[in-house]
N, C-alpha and C positions, 0 to 999 in steps of 0.2 A: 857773725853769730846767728846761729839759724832761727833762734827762739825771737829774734829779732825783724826775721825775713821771709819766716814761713809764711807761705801764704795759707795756710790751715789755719795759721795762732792770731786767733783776734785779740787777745788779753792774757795776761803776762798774772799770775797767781803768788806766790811767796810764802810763804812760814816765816817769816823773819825772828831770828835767833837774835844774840848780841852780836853786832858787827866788827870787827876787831877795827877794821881802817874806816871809816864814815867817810871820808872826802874819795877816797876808790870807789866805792859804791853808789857815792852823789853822784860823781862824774860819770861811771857806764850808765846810771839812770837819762843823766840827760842825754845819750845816743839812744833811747829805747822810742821805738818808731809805731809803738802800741800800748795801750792803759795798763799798768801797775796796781795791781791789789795787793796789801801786805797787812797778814793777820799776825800782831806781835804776841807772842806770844808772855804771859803772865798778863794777861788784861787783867781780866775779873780780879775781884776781892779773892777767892777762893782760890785762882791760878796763883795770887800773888805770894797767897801763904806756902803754898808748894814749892814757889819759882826762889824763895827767898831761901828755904831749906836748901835749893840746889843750888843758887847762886843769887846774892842780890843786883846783879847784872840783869838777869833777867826782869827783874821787878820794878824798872828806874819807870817815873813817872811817865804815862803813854801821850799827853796832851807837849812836853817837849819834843819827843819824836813825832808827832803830826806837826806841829808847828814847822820841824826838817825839814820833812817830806812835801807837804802841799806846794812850796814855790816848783818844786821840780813836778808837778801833776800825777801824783802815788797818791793813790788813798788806802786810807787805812780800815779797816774792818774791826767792826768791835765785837763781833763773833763768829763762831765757825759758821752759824746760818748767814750774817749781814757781808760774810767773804763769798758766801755761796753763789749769793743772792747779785751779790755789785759784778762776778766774774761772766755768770748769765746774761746780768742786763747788758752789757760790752759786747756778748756773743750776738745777742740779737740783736743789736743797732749794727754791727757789723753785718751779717745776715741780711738785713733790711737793705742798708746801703748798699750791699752786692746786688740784688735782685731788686733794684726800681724796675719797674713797667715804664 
């Protein structure tokens, strides 16, 4: 998987929708050889009211799905800035560890 091997890709980004299989997606998480950021989508109050109109799939409580994620080392973003922001900070410790002096 190249997203996996690229040496360009310091940190792995996501949108995460509802996941149909959860244990398929645990398991290729633990082959992933770089940081996971996953902004789920219907966080906020205001997403949820929307996500529920579309499906209440999307709305299921986001402290269960962090709860999932953290033993496999995925964080989760609690906004489009705080996904921004954690993908950046991965790019430059990456960056930094490449270019020690």
């Amino acid at each position: 998987m190249y997203i996996n091997e690229g040496p360009h890709i310091s940190v792995i980004g996501d949108y995460l929708e509802p996941v149909d299989d959860g244990e398929k997606f645990l398991n290729a998480s633990k082959k992933l050889k770089k940081p996971m950021v996953v902004l789920k989508s219907g966080k906020t109050a205001a997403w949820q009211k929307v996500a529920q109109s579309h499906t209440a799939a999307l709305a299921r409580n986001g402290l269960i799905l962090e709860g999932i994620l953290n033993p496999y080392g995925i964080l989760r973003a609690d906004s489009t800035e705080d996904f921004l922001i954690r993908q950046r900070y991965f790019f430059i410790l990456a960056f930094l560890k490449e270019n020690r002096c």
